[in-house]
Backbone as XML, in Angstrom:
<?xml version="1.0"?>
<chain id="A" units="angstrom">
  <residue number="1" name="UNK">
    <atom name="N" x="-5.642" y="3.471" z="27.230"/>
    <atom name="CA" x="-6.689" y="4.470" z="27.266"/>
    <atom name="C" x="-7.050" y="4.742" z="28.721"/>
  </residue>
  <residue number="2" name="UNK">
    <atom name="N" x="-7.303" y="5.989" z="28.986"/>
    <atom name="CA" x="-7.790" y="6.474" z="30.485"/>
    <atom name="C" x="-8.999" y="5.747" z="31.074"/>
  </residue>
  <residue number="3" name="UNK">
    <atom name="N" x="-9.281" y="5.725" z="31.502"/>
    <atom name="CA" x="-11.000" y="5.587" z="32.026"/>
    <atom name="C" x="-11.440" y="6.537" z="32.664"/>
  </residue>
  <residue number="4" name="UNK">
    <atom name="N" x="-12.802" y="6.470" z="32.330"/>
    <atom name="CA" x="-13.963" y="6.949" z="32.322"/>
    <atom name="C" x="-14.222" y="7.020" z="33.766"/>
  </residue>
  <residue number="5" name="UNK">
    <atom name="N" x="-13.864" y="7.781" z="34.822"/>
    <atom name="CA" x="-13.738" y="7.960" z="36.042"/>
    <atom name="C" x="-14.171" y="9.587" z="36.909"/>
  </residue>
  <residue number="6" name="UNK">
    <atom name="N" x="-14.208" y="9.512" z="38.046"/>
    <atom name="CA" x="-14.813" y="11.104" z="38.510"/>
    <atom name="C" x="-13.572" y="12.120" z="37.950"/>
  </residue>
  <residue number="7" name="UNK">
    <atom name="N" x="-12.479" y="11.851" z="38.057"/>
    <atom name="CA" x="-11.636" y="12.670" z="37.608"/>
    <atom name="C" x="-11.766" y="12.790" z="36.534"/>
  </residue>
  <residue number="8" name="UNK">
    <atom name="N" x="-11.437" y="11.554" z="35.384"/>
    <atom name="CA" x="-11.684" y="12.348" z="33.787"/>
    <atom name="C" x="-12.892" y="13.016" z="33.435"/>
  </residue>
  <residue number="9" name="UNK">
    <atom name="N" x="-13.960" y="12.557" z="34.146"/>
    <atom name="CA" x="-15.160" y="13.208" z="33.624"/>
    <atom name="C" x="-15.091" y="14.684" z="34.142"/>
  </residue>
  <residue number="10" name="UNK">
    <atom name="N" x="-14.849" y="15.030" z="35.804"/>
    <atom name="CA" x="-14.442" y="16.442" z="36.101"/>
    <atom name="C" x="-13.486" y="17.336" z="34.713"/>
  </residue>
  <residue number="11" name="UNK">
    <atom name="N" x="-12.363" y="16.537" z="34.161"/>
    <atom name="CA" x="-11.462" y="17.352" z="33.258"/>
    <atom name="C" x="-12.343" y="17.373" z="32.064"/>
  </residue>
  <residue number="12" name="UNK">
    <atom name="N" x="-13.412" y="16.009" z="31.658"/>
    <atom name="CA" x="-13.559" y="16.160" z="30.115"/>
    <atom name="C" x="-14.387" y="16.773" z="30.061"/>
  </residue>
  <residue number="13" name="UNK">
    <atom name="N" x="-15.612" y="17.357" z="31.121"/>
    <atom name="CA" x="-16.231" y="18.190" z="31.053"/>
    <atom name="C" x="-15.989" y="19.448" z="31.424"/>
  </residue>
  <residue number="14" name="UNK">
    <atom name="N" x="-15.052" y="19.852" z="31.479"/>
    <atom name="CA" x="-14.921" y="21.361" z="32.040"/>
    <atom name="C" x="-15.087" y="22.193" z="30.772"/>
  </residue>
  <residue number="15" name="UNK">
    <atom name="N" x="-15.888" y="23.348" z="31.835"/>
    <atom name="CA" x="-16.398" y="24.438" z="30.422"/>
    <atom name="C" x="-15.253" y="25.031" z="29.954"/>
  </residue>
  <residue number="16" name="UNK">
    <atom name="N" x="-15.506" y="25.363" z="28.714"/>
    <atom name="CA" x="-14.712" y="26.354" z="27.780"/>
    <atom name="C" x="-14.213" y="27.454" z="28.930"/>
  </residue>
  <residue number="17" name="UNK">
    <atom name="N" x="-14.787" y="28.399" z="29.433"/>
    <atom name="CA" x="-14.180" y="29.538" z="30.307"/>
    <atom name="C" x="-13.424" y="29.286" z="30.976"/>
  </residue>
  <residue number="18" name="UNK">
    <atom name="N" x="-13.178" y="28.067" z="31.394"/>
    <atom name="CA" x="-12.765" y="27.949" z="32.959"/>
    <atom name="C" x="-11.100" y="27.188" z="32.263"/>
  </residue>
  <residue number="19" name="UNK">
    <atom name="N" x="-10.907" y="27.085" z="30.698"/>
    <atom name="CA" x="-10.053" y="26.749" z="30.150"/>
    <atom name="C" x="-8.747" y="27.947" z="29.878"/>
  </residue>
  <residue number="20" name="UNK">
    <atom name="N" x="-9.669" y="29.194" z="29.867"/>
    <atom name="CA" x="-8.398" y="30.199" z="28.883"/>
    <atom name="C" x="-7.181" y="30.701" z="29.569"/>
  </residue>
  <residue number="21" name="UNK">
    <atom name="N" x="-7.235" y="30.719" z="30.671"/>
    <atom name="CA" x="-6.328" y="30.867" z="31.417"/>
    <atom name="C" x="-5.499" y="29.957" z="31.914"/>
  </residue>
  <residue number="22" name="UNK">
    <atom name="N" x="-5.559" y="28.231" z="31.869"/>
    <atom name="CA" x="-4.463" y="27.627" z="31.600"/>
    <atom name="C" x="-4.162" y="27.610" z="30.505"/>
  </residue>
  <residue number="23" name="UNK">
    <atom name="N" x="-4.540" y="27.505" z="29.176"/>
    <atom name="CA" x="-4.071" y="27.737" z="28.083"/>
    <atom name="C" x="-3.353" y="29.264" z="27.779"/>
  </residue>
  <residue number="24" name="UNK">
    <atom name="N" x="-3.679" y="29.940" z="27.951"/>
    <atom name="CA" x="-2.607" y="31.550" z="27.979"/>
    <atom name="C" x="-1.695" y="31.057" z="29.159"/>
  </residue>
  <residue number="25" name="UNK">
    <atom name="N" x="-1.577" y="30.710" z="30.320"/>
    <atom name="CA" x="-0.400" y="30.210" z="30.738"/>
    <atom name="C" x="1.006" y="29.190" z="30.260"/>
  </residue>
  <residue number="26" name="UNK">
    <atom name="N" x="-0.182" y="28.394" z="29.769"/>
    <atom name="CA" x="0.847" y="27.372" z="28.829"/>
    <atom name="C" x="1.714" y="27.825" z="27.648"/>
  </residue>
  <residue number="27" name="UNK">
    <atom name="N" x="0.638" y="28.766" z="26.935"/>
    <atom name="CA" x="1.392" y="29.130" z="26.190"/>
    <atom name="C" x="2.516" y="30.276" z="26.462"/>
  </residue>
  <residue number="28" name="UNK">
    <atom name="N" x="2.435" y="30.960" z="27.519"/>
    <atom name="CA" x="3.693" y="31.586" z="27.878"/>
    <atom name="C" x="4.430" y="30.888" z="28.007"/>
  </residue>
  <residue number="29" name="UNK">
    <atom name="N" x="4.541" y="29.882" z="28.940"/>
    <atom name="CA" x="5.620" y="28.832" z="29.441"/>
    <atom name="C" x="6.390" y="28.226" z="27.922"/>
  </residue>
  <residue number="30" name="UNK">
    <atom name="N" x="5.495" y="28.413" z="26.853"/>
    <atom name="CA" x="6.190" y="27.835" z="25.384"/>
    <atom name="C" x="5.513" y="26.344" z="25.418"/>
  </residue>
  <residue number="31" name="UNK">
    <atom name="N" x="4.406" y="25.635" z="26.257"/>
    <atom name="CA" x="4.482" y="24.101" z="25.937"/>
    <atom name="C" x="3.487" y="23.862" z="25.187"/>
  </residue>
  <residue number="32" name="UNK">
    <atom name="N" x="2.433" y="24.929" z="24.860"/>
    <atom name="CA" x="1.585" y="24.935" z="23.941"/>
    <atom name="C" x="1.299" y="25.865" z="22.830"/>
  </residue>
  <residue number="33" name="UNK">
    <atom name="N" x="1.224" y="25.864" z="21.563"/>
    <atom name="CA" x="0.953" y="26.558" z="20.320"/>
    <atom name="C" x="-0.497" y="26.669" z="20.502"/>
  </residue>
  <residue number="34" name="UNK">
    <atom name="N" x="-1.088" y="27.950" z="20.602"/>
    <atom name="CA" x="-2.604" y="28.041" z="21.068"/>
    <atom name="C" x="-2.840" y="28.904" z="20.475"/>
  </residue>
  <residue number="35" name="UNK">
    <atom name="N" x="-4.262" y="28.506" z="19.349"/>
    <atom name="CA" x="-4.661" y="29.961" z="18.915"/>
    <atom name="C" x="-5.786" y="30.466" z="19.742"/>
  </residue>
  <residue number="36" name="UNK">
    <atom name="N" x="-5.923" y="31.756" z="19.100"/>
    <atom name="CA" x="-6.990" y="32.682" z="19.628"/>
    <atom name="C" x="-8.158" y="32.304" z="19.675"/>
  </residue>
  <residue number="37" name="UNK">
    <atom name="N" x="-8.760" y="31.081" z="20.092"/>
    <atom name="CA" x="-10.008" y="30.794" z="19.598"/>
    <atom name="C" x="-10.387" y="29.549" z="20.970"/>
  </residue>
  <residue number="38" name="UNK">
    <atom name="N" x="-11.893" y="30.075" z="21.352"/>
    <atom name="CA" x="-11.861" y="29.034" z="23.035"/>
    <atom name="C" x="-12.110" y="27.561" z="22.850"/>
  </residue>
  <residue number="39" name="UNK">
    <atom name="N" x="-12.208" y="27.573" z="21.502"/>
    <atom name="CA" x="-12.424" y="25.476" z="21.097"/>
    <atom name="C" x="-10.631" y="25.012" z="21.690"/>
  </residue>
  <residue number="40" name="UNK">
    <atom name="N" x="-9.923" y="26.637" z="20.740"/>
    <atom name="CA" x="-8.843" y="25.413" z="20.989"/>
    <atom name="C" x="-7.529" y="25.773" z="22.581"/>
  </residue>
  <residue number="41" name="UNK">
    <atom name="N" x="-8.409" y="26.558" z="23.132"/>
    <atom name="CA" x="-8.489" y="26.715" z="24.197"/>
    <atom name="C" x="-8.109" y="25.813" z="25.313"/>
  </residue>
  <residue number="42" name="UNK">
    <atom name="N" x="-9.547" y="25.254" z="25.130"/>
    <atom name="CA" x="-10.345" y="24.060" z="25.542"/>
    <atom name="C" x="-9.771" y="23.011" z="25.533"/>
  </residue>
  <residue number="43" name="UNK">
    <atom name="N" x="-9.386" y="22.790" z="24.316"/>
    <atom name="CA" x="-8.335" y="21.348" z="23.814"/>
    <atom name="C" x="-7.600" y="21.327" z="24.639"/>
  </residue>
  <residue number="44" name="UNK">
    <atom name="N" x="-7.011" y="22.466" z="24.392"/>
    <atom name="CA" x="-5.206" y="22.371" z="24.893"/>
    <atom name="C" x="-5.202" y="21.955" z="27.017"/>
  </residue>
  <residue number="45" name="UNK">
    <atom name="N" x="-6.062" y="22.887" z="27.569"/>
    <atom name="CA" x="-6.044" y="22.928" z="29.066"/>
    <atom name="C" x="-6.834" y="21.781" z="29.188"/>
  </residue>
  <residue number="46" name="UNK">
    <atom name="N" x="-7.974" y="21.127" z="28.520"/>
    <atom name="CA" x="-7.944" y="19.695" z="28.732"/>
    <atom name="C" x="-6.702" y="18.758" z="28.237"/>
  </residue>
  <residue number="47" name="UNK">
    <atom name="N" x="-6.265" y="18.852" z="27.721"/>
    <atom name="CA" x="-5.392" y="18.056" z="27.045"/>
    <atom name="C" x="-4.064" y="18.173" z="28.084"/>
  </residue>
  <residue number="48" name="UNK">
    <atom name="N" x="-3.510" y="19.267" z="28.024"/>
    <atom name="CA" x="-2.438" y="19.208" z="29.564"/>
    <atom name="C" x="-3.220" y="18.634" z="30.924"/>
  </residue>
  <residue number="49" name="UNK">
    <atom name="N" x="-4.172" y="18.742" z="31.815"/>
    <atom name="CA" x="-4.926" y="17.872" z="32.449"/>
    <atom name="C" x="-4.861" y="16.466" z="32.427"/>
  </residue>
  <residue number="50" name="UNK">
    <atom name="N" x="-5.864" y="16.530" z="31.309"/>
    <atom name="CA" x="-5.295" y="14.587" z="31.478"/>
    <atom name="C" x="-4.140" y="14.203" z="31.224"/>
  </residue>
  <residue number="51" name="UNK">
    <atom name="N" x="-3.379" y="14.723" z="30.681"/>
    <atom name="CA" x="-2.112" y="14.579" z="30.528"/>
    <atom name="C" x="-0.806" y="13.986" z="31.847"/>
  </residue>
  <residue number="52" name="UNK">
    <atom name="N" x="-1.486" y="15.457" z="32.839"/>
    <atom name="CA" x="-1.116" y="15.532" z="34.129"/>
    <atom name="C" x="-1.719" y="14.444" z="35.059"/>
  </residue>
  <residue number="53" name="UNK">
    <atom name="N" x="-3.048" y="13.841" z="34.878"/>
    <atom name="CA" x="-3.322" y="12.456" z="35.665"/>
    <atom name="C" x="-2.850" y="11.566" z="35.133"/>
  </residue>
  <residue number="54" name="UNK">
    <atom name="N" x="-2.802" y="11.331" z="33.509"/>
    <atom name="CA" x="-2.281" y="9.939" z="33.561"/>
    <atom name="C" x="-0.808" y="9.735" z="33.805"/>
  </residue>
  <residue number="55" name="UNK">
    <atom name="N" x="0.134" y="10.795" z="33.886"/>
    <atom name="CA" x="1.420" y="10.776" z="34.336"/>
    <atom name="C" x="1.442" y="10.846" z="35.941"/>
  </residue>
  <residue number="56" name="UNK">
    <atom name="N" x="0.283" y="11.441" z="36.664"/>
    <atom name="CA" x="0.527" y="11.819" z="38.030"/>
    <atom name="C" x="-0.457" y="11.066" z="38.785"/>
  </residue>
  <residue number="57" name="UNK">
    <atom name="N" x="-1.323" y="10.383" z="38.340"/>
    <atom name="CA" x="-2.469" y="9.935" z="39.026"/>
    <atom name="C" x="-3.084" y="10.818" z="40.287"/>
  </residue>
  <residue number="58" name="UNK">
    <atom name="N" x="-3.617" y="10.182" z="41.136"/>
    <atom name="CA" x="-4.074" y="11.081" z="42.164"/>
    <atom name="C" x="-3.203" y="12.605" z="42.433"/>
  </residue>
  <residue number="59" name="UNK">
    <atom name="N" x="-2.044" y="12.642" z="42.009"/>
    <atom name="CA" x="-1.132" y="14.038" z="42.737"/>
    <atom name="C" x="-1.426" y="14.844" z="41.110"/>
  </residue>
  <residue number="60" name="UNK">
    <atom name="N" x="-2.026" y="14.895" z="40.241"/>
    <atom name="CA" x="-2.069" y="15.566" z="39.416"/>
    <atom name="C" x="-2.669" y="16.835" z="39.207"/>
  </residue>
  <residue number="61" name="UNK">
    <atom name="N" x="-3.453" y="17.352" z="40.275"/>
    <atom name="CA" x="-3.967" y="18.918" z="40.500"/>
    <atom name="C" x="-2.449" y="19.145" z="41.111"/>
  </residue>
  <residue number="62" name="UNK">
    <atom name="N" x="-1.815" y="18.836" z="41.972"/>
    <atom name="CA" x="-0.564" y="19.492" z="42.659"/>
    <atom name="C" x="0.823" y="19.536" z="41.416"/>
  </residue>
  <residue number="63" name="UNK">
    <atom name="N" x="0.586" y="18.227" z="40.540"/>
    <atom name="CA" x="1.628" y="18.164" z="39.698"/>
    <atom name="C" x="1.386" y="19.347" z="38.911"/>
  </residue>
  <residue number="64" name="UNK">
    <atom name="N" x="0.523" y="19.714" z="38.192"/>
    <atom name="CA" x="-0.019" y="20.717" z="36.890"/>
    <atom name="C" x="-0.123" y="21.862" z="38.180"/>
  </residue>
  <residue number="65" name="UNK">
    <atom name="N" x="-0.176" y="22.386" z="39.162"/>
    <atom name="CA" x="-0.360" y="23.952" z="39.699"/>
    <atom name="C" x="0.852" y="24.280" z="39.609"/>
  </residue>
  <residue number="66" name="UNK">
    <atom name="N" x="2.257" y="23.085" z="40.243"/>
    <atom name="CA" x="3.538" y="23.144" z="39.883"/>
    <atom name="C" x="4.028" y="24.258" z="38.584"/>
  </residue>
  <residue number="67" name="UNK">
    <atom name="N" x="3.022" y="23.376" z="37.988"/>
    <atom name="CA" x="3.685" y="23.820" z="36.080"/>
    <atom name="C" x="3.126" y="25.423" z="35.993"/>
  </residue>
  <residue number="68" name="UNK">
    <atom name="N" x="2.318" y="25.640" z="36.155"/>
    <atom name="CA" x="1.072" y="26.431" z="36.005"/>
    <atom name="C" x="1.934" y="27.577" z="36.911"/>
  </residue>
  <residue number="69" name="UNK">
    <atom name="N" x="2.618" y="27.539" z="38.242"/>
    <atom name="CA" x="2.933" y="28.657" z="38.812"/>
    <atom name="C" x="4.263" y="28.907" z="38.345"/>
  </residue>
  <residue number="70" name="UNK">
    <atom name="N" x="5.200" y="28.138" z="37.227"/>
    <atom name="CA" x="5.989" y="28.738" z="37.067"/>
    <atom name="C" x="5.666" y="29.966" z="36.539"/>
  </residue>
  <residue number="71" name="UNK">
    <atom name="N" x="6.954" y="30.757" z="36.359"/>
    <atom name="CA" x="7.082" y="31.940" z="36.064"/>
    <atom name="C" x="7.285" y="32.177" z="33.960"/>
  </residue>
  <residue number="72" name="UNK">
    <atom name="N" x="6.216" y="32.530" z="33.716"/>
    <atom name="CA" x="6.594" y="32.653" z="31.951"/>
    <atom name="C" x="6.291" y="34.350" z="31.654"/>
  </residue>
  <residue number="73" name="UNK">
    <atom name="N" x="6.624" y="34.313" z="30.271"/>
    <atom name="CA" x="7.183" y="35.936" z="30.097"/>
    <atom name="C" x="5.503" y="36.143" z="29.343"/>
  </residue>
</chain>
């Protein structure tokens, strides 16, 4: 399990808005099934986030912008 740290708390609290646009990115890229709706929004761009620290630790804003600037249709 993660801990409860300035970083997870920065990701587990991030507002809904500030979510929809990594989630419409993701889902271009194909790595997320996202519906139209900002709960699950939310999920998903938190959920790639922590995702991205506990695989990247500290380099995980640089690891996920990586992902994030590829190019999707």
């Amino acid at each position: 399990m993660l801990r409860l740290n300035s970083t997870t708390r920065a990701i587990l609290g991030r507002p809904n808005f500030t979510c929809s646009g990594i989630a419409k990115k993701l889902k271009s890229l194909g790595l997320y099934d996202v519906a139209p709706k900002a709960e699950d929004e939310q999920a998903v761009a938190i959920h790639f986030l922590l995702s991205q620290y506990e695989k990247h630790g500290d380099n995980w804003r640089k690891e996920a912008y990586k992902i994030l600037s590829k190019d999707g249709s």
